[in-house]
N, C-alpha and C positions, 0 to 999 in steps of 0.2 A: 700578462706574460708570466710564466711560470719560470723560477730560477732554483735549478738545483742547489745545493748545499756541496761542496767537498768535503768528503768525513774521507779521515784516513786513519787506519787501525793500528794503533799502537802499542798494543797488550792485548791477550786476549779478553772481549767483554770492553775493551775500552778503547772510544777511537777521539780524535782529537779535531777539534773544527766546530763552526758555528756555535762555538762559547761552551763548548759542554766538557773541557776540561782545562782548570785555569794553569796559566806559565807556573805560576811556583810550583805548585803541586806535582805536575811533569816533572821539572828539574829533580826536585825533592825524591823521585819516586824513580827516576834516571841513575841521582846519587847514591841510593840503595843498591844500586846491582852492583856485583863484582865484575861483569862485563862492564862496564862503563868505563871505570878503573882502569880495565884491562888495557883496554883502548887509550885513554889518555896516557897512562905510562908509555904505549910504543908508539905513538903520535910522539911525545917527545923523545923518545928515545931514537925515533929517527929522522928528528930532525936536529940532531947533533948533541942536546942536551944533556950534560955528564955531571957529576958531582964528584968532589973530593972522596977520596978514601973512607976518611973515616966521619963523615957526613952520614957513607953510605952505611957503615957498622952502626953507628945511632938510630937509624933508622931504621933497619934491621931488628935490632936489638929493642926497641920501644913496638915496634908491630909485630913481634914473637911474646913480647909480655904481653900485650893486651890480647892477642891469640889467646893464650893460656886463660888472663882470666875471664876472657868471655866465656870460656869453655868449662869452669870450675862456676861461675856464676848464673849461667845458663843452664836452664831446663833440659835435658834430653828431652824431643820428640815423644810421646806417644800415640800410639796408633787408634782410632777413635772406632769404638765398641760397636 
């Protein structure tokens, strides 16, 4: 008897099922996206979760610096010849 496999595509070139992409890896590569983020911030932002004021300025202020110096540490792009 012949038993299909469930692959379901989860990036393009890369689909998940029958062992051919492990749990850490996904998460890991989940974590990377700024969508992902996106999503978790309004998941809890709508489900009531708030922080103090100046929690919020801290945090703010620590992910405005490390903007910066990813941005001063980091390579511009170049466009491949």
């Amino acid at each position: 008897m012949f038993v299909a496999a469930t692959l379901i595509k989860i990036a393009p070139g890369t689909w998940i099922g029958a062992g051919t992409v492990k749990p850490l890896k996904f998460i890991v590569a989940r974590l990377s996206e700024a969508s992902t983020w996106k999503g978790v911030f309004l998941i809890l932002t709508a489900a009531g979760v708030t922080l103090r004021p100046e929690l919020q300025a801290a945090i703010t202020a620590v992910g405005l610096s490390l903007t910066g110096l990813v941005g001063v540490v980091v390579p511009d792009a170049t466009p491949a010849e």
